[in-house]
N, C-alpha and C positions, 0 to 999 in steps of 0.2 A: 504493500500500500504506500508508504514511505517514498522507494523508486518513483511510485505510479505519479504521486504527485508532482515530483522532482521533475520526470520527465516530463510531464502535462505544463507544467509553467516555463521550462527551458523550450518546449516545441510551439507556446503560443508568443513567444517572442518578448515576454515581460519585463524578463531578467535574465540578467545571464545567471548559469550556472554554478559560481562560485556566492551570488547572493542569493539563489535558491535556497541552497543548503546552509545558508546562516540562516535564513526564515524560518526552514526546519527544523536547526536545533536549536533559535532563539523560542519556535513554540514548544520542544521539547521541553527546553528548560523551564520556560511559563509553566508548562503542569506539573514539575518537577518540585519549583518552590511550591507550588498551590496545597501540595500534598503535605509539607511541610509547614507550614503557618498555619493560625487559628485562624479560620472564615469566619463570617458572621453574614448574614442576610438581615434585612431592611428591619424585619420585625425585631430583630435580638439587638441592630444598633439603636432602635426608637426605646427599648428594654435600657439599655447601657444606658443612654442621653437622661433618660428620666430619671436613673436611682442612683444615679453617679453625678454629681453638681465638678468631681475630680477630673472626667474624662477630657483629653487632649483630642479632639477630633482631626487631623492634619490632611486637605487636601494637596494629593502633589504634584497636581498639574502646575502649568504654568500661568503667569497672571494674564497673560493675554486670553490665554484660554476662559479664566474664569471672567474676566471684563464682557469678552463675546458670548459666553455659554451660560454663566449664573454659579454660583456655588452654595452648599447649604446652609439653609439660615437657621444656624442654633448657636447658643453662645457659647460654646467649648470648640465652634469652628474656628480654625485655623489656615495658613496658605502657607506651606514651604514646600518650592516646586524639588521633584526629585534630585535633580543637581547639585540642591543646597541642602537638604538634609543633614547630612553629618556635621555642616559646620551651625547649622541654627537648632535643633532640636533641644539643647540647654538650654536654649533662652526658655521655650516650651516646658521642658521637660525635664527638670535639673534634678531631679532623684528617677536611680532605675528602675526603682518601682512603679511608675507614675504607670495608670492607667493608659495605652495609646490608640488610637485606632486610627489606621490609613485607611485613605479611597483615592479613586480616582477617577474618569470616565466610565470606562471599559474592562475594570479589573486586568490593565495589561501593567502600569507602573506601581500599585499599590503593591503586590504581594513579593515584588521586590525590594521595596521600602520596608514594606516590615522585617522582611529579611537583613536585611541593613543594621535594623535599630536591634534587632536581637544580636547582631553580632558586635553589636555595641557595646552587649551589656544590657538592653532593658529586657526587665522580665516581665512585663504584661502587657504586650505588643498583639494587636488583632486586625485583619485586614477586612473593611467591607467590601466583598467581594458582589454585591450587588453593583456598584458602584453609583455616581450621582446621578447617571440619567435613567437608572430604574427609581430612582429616590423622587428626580422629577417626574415619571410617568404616572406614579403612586399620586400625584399629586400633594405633596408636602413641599411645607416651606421650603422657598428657595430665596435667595439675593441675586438680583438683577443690577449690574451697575450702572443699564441707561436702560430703560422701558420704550424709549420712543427715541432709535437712532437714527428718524428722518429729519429730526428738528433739536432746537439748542435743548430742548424741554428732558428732564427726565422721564416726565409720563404727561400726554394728553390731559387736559382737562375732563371730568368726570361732571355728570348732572345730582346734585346733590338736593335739589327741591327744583319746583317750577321758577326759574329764571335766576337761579345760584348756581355756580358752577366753581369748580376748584383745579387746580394741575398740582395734583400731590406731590411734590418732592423726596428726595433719596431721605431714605431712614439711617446718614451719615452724616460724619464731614464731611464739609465743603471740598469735592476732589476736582480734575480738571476733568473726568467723566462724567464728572452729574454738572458740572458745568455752572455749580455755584447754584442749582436747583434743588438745595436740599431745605427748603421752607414749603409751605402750601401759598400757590397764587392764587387768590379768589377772585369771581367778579358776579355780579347782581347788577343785572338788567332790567330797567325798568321800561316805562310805555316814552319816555321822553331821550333820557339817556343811561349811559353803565357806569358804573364803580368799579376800579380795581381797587381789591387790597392788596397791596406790597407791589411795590416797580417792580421786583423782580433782580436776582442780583447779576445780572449784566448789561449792554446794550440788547444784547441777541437773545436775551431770555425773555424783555420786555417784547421785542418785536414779535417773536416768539408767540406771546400769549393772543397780541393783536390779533395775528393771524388767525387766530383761533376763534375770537369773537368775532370776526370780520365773518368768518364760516356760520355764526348761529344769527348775527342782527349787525345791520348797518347802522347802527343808531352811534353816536360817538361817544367816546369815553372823556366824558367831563371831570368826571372826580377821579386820582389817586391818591389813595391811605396808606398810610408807612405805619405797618405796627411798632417800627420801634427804630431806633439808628442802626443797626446790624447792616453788612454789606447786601447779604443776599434780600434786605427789604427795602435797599435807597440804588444800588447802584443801577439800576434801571429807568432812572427816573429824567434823565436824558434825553431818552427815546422820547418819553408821555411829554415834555416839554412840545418836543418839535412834533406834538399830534396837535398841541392846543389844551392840553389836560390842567388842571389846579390840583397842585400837590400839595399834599394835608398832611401835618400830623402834631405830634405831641409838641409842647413848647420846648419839653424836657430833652426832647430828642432833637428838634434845633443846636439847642446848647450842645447837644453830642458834636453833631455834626460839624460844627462851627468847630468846635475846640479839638477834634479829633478826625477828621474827614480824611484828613492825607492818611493817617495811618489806617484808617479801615480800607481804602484804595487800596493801600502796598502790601496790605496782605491778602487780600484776594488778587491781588495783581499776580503774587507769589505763587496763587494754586492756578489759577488758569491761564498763563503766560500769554499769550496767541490772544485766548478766547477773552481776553479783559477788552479787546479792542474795540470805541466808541462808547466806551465807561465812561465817566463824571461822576465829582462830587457836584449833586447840585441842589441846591437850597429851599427848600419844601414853600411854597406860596404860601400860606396858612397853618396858624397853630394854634390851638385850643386848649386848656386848664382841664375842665372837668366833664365838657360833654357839648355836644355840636349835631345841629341836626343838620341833614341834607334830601333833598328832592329829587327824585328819580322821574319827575310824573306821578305815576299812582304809584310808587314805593318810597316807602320813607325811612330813609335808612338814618341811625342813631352811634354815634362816634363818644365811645364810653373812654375813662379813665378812672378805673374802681381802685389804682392805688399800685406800689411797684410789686414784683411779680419776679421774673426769669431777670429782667433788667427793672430799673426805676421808670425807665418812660413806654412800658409796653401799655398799649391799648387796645380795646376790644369794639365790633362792628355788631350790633343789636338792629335784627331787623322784626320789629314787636309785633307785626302782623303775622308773619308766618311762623313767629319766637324758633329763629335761628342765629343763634351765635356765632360770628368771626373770630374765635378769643383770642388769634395773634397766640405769644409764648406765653399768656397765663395760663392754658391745659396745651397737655401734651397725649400723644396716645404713641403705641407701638414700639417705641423709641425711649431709651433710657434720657428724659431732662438732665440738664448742665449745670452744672453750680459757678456762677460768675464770680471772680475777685469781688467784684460789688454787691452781689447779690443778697437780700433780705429775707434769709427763707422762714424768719417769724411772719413777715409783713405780706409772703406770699400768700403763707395759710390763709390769715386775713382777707386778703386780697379776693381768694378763691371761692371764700364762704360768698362773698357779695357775687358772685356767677352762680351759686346754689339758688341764690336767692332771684333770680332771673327766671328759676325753672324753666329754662331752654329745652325744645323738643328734641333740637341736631346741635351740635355742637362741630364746626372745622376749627381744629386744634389748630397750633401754628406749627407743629407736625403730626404727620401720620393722616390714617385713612378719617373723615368725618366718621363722628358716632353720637352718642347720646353719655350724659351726665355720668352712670354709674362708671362707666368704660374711662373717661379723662379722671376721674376723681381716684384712682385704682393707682391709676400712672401719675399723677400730678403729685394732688393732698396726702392719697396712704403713702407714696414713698417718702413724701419732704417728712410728716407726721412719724413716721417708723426711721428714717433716718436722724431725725433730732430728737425722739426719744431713746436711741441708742447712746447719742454721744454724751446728754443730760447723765447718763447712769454709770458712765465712764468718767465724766469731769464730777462727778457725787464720788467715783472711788479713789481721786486723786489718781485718774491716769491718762497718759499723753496721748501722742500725737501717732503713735504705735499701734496702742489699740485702738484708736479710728480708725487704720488703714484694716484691722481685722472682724472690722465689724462682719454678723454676715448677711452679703447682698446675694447669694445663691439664686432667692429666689426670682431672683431679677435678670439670672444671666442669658435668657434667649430676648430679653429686648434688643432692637437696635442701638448702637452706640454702647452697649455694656460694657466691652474692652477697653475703649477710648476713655469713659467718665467712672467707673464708678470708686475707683478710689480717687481719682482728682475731689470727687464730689463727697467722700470722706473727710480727706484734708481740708478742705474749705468748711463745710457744715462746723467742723471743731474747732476750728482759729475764726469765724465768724461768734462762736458760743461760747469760747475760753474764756472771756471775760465780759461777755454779756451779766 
């Protein structure tokens, strides 16, 4: 059988005959390790993910691969393409006992990885030999790092009520893939004209959205809202100038802007290099104290400021006919929230109770998918609420800055962003409360 093949692809002209016979014992050897490593199937690594908070999940494709193709979305996932393995797996995995488990596409580079790491030295090395795209056929979480690679946008606008509509952003940092689209753009269309909330953080992310509304109504976009000074909610605001738009927002957020503009420029300039081109800092037309109404026609939309939150000058779009909220960074969904050097996570809670108090039927976070009350209040107020009751019983036992970093956030590790923040957002809750 062997021969049969050898000869069949040497006589159909594919290859020659010296790369034949490496295919053949390159798949020799593929079954050779297979026999030799622990396999696991889709159901036993959803088994593993769930009772193990410890598991190292390490995909070892490469990043282009996972940018084009998606990689799984749980928070023990990991990327060290096969090439780099032996020299990064301590950053991962720095005792040899450490739970591991490799995949990959196709189960053709995992079961050699795990082979690898055993010969390492670690002794609890498991290969899912389903690999990701049975994990994606299953239909399980996946990360995508651009949903819509026809436009600047990470993902198309979605209909979220009759004439609100939203383009959910990446459940990341801001990368030069998402293209600085990791917030929610909203807009609300009325019988007269539309609102955007957020410019959107580019030239090409605003235009972007245009295009978008240009597809559902011709009507023109009179008002844009800045939830807050953040790049990816003013650096688009360029564009909306040179459509004719009145750019709104916080007074608070002026003063940002004003006193800090060039630096919020140079660091998004820094992620999207190329893609910053036809940015501006540019200076919001109007700004408001505590609350603004505006006229759509027959919508009448409500520009709240219930107090500071994620930053000091975030604010929230109340539309009390169809009681749907724009909360901008006061809720969050899907996505582990950030703890800012500024940030007042007593004054959020505050903050937060007064959006309870709205009884909103939808709520668009200023990230993640629209939902309702219980769902933002889980990911906002329980984590701020369970995270500064931890450190409270730590600074009661006379202890630092240590045990903050060991609080435990487990149950938090398949949010987005959970690698990135949740001990940053440790350190900050306890040097924010050390001497409150």
């Amino acid at each position: 059988m062997r021969k049969s093949i050898l000869l069949l692809i040497v006589f159909l002209g594919l290859i020659n005959n010296s790369s034949a016979n490496e295919i053949i014992n390159g798949n020799d050897m593929l079954l050779s390790v297979n026999k030799q490593v622990t396999n696991i199937n889709t159901e036993e690594l959803l088994k593993e993910l769930d009772s193990n908070p410890k598991v190292v999940l390490i995909d070892v494709r490469t990043q282009s691969e996972i940018i084009n193709l998606g990689t799984i979305l749980r928070g023990q996932n990991r990327n060290i393409p096969r090439g780099w393995l032996e020299f990064r797996i301590e950053d991962e995995a720095p005792s040899k006992d450490t739970p591991i488990i490799v995949y990959c596409g196709l189960n053709l580079r995992s079961p050699l990885a795990a082979q690898t790491l055993e010969r390492m030295g670690y002794t609890n090395v498991k290969n899912y030999s389903d690999g990701y795209f049975k994990w994606k056929e299953a239909g399980l979480p996946v990360y995508i790092s651009d949903k819509d690679p026809e436009t600047a946008l990470y993902s198309k606008p979605v209909k979220v009520s009759e004439n609100v509509y939203s383009a959910i952003g990446a459940t990341q940092p801001p990368t030069y893939q998402n293209n600085n689209h990791n917030n929610n753009v909203s807009f609300v269309i009325g019988s007269e004209s539309v609102l955007v909330f957020n410019a959107g953080g580019s030239y090409s992310i605003a235009k972007a959205i245009h295009n978008e509304i240009k597809k559902i109504t011709s009507l023109p976009v009179k008002y844009v809202v800045l939830e807050n000074a953040q790049s990816h909610a003013i650096l688009g605001s360029k564009y909306w100038k040179e459509q004719g738009a009145n750019i709104i927002a916080h007074e608070l957020a002026l003063k940002e802007i004003v006193s800090h503009g060039n630096d919020i420029y140079q660091r998004a300039a820094r992620v999207l290099k190329d893609k910053i081109e036809g940015s501006e800092i540019v200076l919001p037309d109007q700004t408001y104290n505590s609350r603004m109404i505006l006229s759509l026609g027959d919508t009448v939309a409500e520009l709240l400021y219930l107090g500071g939150s994620h930053s000091p000058d975030d604010i929230q779009l109340w539309l009390p006919q169809q009681k749907i909220l724009i909360s901008g960074d006061t809720t969050f969904n899907v996505r582990m929230l950030p703890i800012f050097l500024h940030t007042d996570t007593k004054s959020w809670v505050e903050t937060f109770d007064k959006i309870v108090a709205l009884d909103p039927k939808i709520i668009i976070p200023g990230h993640g998918d629209p939902t309702d009350l219980q769902t933002v209040t889980r990911f906002t107020k329980d984590y701020l609420t369970y995270m500064r009751s931890e450190v409270e019983k730590i600074l009661e036992n006379d202890g630092g800055l240590y045990e903050a970093y060991l609080i435990d956030q487990s149950r938090y590790r398949d949010w987005g962003t959970y690698n990135e923040l949740h001990k940053q957002n440790a350190e900050r809750i306890f040097r924010e409360m050390e001497f409150q």
